[in-house]
Steps between C-alpha positions, in 0.01 A plus 500: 500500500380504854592834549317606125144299661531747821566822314158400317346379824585829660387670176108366441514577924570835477233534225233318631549695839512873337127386280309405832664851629343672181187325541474607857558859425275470172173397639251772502315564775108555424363800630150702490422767311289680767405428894261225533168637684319173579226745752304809428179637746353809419390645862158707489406722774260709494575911548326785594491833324820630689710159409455325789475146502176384696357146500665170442719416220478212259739334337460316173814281347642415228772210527682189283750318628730514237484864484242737358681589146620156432251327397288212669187497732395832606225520780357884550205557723196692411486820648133553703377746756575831376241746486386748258541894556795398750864601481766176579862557582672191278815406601744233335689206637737308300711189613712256408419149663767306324742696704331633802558858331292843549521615118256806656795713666699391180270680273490804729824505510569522143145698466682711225473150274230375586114622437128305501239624284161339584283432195218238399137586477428618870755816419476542106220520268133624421380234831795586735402583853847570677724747519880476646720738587870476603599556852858437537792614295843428426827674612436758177127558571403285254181216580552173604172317548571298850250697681187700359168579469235363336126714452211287425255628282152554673286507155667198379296304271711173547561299804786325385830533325884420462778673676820474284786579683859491283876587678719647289856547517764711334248704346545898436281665719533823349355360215161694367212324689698287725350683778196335445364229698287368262729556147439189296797608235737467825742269296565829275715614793750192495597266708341137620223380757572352796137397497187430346221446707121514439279429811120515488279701718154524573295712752 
């Protein structure tokens, strides 16, 4: 009888220790979908006709600290003291405060993913007053958007718009129109944003 009871003992022992085993192995780990970016700045400084940056630059920033794409309290600054009929070299920053992470050499690093288009009412439509070109490019010679330059309008009837600046990734950049800074139908060549980002400006 005794030796019946620790044959069972042994038993329910040997079962109970290979479930918490199972469980261990079994218990998915959560990961993200994408990089958090809890920090963008756009950088304006102004150019002259050859390129050259002259002046002082400005930085304007967008942050959350839960990350830009994930939802929760976004703070972006208003973007004041451009001029018009002057030519701005904007450059990109992106960063990851969560983890103390550059996501900026990331994305130019995998430039061939990644590409911004920059939209909103300063860059598209009958009242737009800027104009962006790319100024980088990725290891195919295909635009990035980290660095370029913006051309304000002098005749501009407005004094005040949005800049709409969207990351996407995975997209086919051979795509008809892709190549265009301003394409609104961007999502027609595939892939997901990054970002989303709409900052005001006035001047």
């Amino acid at each position: 009888m005794k030796t019946k009871t620790k044959l069972l003992s042994f038993t329910f022992l040997l079962g109970l220790t290979f479930t918490l085993v199972s469980c261990g192995k079994d218990d998915p780990v959560p990961e993200l979908d994408q990089e958090v970016i809890t920090d963008v700045t756009l950088t304006f400084t102004e150019v002259d006709e050859s390129g050259n940056n002259i002046g002082t630059s400005m930085d304007f920033l967008a942050s959350a600290e839960g990350g830009l794409s994930l939802g929760g309290t976004i703070q972006i600054e208003t973007i004041t003291g451009l001029e018009s009929g002057k030519s701005y070299r904007m450059e990109i920053t992106a960063y990851n405060g969560i983890a103390n992470e550059d996501i900026t050499e990331e994305i130019e690093e995998e430039g061939e993913e990644h590409q911004f288009y920059f939209l909103g009412s300063a860059f598209v439509g009958a009242s737009s007053f800027m104009e962006y070109s790319y100024d980088d490019t990725d290891m195919n010679g295909q635009p990035v958007g980290l660095t370029g330059i913006v051309n304000i309008d002098d005749n501009s009837t407005s004094n005040s718009g949005e800049i709409r600046v969207v990351l996407r990734h995975d997209l086919d950049k051979s795509y008809e129109g892709a190549d265009n800074p301003h394409w609104e139908d961007y999502v027609q060549a595939g892939g997901e944003s990054d970002l989303d980002l709409t900052f005001n400006v006035t001047f």
